[in-house]
N, C-alpha and C positions, 0 to 999 in steps of 0.2 A: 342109366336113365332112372333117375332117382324115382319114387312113388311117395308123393304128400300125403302123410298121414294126420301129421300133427306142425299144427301153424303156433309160433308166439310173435303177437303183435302189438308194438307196443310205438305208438308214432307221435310227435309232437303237432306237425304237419296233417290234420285229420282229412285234407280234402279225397273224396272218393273212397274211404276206408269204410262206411258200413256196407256200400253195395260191395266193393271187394270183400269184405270179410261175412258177408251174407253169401256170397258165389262159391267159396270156401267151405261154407257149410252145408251148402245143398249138394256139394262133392263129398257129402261125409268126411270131411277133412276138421278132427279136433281143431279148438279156439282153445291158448292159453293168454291172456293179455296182464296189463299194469293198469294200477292208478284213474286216469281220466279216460285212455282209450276203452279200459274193460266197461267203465260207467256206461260211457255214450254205448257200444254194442247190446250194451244190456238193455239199456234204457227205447233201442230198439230192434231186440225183438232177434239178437243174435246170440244163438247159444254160444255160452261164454265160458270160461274156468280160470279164477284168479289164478295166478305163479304161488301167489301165497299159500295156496290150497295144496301146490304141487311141494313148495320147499317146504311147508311147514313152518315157516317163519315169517311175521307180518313185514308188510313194508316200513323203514325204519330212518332215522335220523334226517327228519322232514323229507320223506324220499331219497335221501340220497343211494340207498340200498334198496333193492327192488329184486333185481337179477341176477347177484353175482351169490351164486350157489352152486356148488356140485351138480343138484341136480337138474339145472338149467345148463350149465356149459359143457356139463360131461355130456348131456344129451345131446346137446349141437355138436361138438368135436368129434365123438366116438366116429372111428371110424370101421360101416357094416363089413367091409369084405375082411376085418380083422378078429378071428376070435378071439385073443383076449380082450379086447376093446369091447365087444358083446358080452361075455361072462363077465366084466368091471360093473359091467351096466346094471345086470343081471343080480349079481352080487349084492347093488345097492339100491334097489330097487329104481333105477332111473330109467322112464322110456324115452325113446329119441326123438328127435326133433326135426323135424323135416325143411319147417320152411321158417325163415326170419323174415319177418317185415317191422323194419324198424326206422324212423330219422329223427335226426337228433335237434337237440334242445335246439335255439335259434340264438346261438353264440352271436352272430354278426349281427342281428339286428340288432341284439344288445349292446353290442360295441360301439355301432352307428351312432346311438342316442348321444347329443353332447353332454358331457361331459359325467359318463357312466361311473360310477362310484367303482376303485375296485373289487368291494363285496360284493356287487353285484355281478361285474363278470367272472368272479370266482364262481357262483352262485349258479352260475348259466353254461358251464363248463360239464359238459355230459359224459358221464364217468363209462357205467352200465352198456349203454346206446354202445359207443366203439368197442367193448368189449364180443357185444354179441354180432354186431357185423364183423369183426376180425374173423371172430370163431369161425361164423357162418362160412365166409370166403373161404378158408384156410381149409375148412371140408367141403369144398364144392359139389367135389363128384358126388356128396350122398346128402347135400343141405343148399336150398335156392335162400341167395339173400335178396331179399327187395328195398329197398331205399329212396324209392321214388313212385310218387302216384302215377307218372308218364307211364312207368311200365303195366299196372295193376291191368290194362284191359289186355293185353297181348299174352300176359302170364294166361288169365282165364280162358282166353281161348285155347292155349296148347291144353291147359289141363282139362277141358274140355271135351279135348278132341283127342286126347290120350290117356283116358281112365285115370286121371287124375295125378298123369307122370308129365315132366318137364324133362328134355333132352340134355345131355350134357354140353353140349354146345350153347343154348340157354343157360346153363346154369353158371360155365366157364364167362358167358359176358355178363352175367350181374355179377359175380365176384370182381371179374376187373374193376368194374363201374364203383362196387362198393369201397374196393379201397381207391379207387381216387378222389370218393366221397368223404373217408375218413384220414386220408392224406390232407385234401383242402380243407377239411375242418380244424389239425393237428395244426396248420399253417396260418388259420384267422385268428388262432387264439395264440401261436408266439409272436405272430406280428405284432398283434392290439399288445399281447402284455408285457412285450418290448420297450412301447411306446408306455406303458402307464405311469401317470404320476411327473411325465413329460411333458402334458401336453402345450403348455406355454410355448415349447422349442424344439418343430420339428427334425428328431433325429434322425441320423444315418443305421441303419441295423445291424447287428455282427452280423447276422447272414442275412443275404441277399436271397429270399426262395420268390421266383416267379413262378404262379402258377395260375393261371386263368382257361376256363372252357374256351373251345372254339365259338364262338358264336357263327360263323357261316364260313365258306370258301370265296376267294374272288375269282373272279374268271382269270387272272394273273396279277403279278406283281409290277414293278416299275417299268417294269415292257415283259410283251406276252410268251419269252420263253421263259420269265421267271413264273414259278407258283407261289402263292400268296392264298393267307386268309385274317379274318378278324378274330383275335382273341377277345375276350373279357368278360367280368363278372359282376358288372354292374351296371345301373341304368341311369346312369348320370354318366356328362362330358359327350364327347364324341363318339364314342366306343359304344357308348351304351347307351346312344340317341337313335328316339322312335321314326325309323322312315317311312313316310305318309306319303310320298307320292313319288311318283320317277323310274327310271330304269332301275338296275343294280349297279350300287356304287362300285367305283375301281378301287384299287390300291392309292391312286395317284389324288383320287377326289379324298381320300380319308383323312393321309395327311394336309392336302392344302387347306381342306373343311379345319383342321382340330387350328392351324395356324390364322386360321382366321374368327374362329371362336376365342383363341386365347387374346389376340390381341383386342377384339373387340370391345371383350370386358374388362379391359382396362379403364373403360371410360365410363363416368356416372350418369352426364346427359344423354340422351340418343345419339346412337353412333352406330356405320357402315366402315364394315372393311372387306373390300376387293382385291383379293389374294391370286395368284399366276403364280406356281414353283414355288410354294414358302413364303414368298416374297410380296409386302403391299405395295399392287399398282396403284391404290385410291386408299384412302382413310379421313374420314370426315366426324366431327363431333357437331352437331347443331343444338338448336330448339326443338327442332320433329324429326323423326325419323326420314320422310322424305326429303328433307332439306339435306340431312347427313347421306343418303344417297345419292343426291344429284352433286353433292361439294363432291365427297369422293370420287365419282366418274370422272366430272371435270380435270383430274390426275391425270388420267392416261387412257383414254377410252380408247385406241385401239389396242392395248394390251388387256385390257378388259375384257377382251370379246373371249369366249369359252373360259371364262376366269368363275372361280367361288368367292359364296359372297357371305358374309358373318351381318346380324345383326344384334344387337345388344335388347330389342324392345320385341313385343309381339307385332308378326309385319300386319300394318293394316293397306286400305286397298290404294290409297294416294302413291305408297311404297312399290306395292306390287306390281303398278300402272307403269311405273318407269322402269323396275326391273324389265317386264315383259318386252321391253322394246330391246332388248337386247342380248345375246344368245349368251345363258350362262348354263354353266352343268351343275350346280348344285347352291342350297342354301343351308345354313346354319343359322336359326333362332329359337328365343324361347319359347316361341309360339306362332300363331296365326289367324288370322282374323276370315270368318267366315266368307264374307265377298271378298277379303285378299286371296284365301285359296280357290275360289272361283276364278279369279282372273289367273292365277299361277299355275294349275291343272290344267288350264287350255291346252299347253305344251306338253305336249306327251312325256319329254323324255328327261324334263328337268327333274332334282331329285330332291325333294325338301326333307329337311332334318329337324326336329324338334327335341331340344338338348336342355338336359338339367345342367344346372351349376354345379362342377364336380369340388370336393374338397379338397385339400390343400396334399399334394403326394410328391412321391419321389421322382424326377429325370429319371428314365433309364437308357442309356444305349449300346446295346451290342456292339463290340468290337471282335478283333480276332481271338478268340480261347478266351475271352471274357465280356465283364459289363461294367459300364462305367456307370456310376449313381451322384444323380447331386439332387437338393433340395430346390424348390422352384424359386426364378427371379422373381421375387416380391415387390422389389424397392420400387417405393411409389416419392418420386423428389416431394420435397417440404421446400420450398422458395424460400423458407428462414433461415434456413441451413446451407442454403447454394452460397457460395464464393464470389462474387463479384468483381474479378481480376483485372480489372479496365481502369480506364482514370473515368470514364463513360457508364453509366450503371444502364441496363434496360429499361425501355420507356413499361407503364404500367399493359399496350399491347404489345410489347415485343414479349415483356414476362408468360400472358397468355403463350403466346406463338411457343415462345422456350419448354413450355410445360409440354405441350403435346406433339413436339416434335421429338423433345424427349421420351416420354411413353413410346412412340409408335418405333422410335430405333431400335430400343428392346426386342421388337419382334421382325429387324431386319436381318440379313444373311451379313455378318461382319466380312469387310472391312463398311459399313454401314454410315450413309449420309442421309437425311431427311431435312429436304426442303419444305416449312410449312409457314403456314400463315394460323392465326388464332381458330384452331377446327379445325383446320383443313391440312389434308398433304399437297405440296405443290410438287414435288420432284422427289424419286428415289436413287439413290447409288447403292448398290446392295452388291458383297459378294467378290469385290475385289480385291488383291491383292496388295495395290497400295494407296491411301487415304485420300492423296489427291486425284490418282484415278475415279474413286466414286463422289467425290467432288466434281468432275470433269463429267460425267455420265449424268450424276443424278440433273442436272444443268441440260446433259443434252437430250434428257427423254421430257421435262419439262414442257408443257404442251401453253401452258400459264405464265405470264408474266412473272420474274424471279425479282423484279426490281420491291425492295423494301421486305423481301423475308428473311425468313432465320434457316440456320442450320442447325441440326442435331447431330453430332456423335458419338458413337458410341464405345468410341475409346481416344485416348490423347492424340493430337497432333504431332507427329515427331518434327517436321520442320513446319518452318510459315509459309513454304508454298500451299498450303492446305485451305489456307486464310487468306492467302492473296488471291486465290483463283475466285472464292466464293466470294471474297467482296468485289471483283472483275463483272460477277453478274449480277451484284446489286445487293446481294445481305446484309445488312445492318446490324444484327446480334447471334451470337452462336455460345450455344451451350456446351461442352462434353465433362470429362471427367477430370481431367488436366494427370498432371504426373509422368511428364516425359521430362527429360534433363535438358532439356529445352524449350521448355515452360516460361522462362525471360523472354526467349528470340521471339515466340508465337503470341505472346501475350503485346508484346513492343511491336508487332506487325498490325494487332490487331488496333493499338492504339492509333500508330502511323495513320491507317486507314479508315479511323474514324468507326468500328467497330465495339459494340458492348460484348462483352463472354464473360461466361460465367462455369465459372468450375465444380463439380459435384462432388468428387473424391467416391464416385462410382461407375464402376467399369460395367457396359450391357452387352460383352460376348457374344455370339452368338453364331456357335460353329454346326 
């Protein structure tokens, strides 16, 4: 049960540091500090003692040296129940150190900034800092490391309430904590500098290191004998979106939320997407956001019901008005409008999310003994560039229709069909096995007239029954990617039948 004699503190992150380091000294517990933290202490009114005072050497090479001296790290490392470790001390006139409170430079925010020079995050790489939480950790049993203001009021009370000793069982969880502190540090700075001098072209990593805080438990996973929680370290996307109101999200609402957030912002105008299992039952682009929510239901409103819903706009109350009529378990926007959360709160248990725009990152998915990594579907069609493989070109609305039925297959479960009209989804086939089954499907959940739309999808047609069925219920133009070796036969079916398609030479997977 260590006894705090002598604190160095030295912290980038000042919140709660002079009343922590004022409670420190009313314990008669020495202050050694650095640079701007010793100022600010000083400046109120906490006795303080520079390191400089201690090493005898000033701070040096625009701060890059501050700490790393004998007799700073011999006094943290020494370890008390070893005598030579005390007569080393002894010998060199070094006294020990009891307590480190330290965090380090703010590497990530720096990286964050677009497009950060890399002198600069050379520059913001904190050398010192990991040096003296290693130390500290590495002697537990006779040195407390602090790394976080969360801790600063709990530490004061045990010291407190135990003549100004901290338990080793205290002392064993801020060392853990510490290095997983300076683990995720070690980890923000090969990521980013992986990436540097890249960033036109996001790369794949040589090493894959996942590593994110829990953020909370779920009451379970994709059913309730799994256990599940939320990882992540940031406050953008789904992950790291503010919930404002509702029960506790499940495992199951996360993912259909983050699937209905990605698709959403695919679209520039106001646009709704109504997600079930991954999958959109409704997807609508208008002029207003309430128009994009009432096109979308019109899809499939009894799969709608306990469905998530993405919007791309802040919901205002016109929006909210028609959501309310209908039983959904969660929302994904960038915002919300004062009397839309008035109307949307009525409901106890729906669960709204207000989500940044996250940046551009890696797929990941677990598999078995491993993970698989890819870079995100970006590809946004250019209609310059489509292929127009008909003797029949697309009318200037079916070109509409084309574009946004192609967006929204990107975010179906492949074998992927998207029956749409210009805005709107008329019909989904998602998830089947073979092409012309989610032709056959997307047809028979269609609740809307099919006569005069398109299809999307999102990979080649191997034969022309694919083509035949979907001009049987009336499509006029169909988009996919072409490249199957029967690209003549499908193209000559579509012409037979009086069909425009158009080929992209891009495949939208999506397993």
């Amino acid at each position: 049960m260590p006894t705090i004699r002598r604190a160095l503190i030295s912290v980038t992150e000042k919140t709660g540091i002079v009343h922590f380091a004022r409670k420190l000294a009313e314990l008669d517990i020495e202050i050694l500090s650095t640079g701007g933290t010793a100022r600010l202490l000083r400046e109120t009114d906490v006795p303080v003692t520079d390191v400089s005072e201690v090493t005898g050497v000033p701070e040096m090479l625009d701060g890059r040296v501050k700490t790393m001296h004998p007799k700073i790290t011999g006094g943290i490392l020494a370890m008390r129940a070893k005598p030579d470790h005390m007569r080393s001390l002894a010998e060199h006139n070094i006294t020990p150190i009891d307590m480190v409170v330290v965090n380090l430079y703010q590497f990530e925010r720096v990286a964050a900034k677009p497009g950060a020079a890399l002198e600069e995050l050379i520059e913001n790489i904190d050398i010192g800092g990991p040096t003296m939480i290693r130390s500290a950790a590495k002697n537990y049993q006779d040195v407390a490391v602090v790394v976080s203001p969360e801790d600063y009021d709990a530490i004061l009370e045990e010291l407190a309430a135990n003549s100004a000793s901290l338990s080793r069982a205290t002392c064993w969880r801020l060392a853990t904590k510490a290095f997983r502190t300076t683990a995720a540090y070690d980890h923000a700075i090969s990521a980013r500098l992986d990436r540097a001098g890249l960033e036109e072209e996001f790369k794949l990593p040589p090493v894959l290191d996942i590593r994110a805080p829990k953020r909370f438990d779920l009451r379970y996973g994709e059913n309730p004998h799994q256990s599940a929680a939320l990882y992540g370290s940031s406050s953008v996307g789904v992950a790291g979106a503010e919930q404002i109101h509702g029960k506790e999200l499940s495992y199951n609402n996360l993912v259909d939320l983050d699937a209905a957030w990605q698709l959403v912002n695919e679209f520039d105008l106001p646009a709704t997407a109504i997600v079930k299992h991954t999958n959109p039952c409704g997807c609508a682009e208008q002029d207003t956001l309430p128009e994009s929510y009432v096109k979308a239901l019109e899809c499939d409103p009894v799969s709608a019901f306990g469905s998530v819903i993405g919007f791309n706009r802040q919901v205002d109350a016109a929006s909210a008005q028609e959501v309310a009529k209908l039983f959904v378990e969660a929302i994904a926007a960038p915002d919300y409008a004062l009397d839309a959360l008035a109307i949307l709160t009525a409901k106890k248990n729906i669960r709204l999310l207000r989500v940044l725009p996250a940046p551009e990152a890696l797929v990941i998915r677990s598999i078995s003994g491993g993970w698989l990594a890819q870079t995100e579907d970006l590809h946004r069609l250019a209609p310059r560039f489509a292929d127009v493989k008909t003797r029949r070109a697309p009318t200037p609305e079916e070109w509409k229709a084309l574009e946004f039925a192609w967006e929204v297959a990107k975010h179906v479960k492949s074998n992927a069909i998207v029956y749409a009209r210009p805005g709107q989804v008329v019909g989904v086939g998602a998830g089947q096995m073979s092409r012309v089954d989610s032709v056959k499907i997307g047809a028979l959940k269609a609740v809307l007239p099919l006569e005069g739309t398109v299809i999307g999808s999102d990979a080649f047609f191997p034969f022309p029954d694919g083509i035949e069925e979907a001009a049987r219920h009336g499509v006029t133009a169909v988009i996919q990617p072409g490249g199957s070796v029967r690209d003549p036969e499908v193209i000559a079916a579509a012409d037979r039948l009086g069909l425009a398609m158009v080929f992209t030479g891009v495949r939208h997977f999506r397993h």
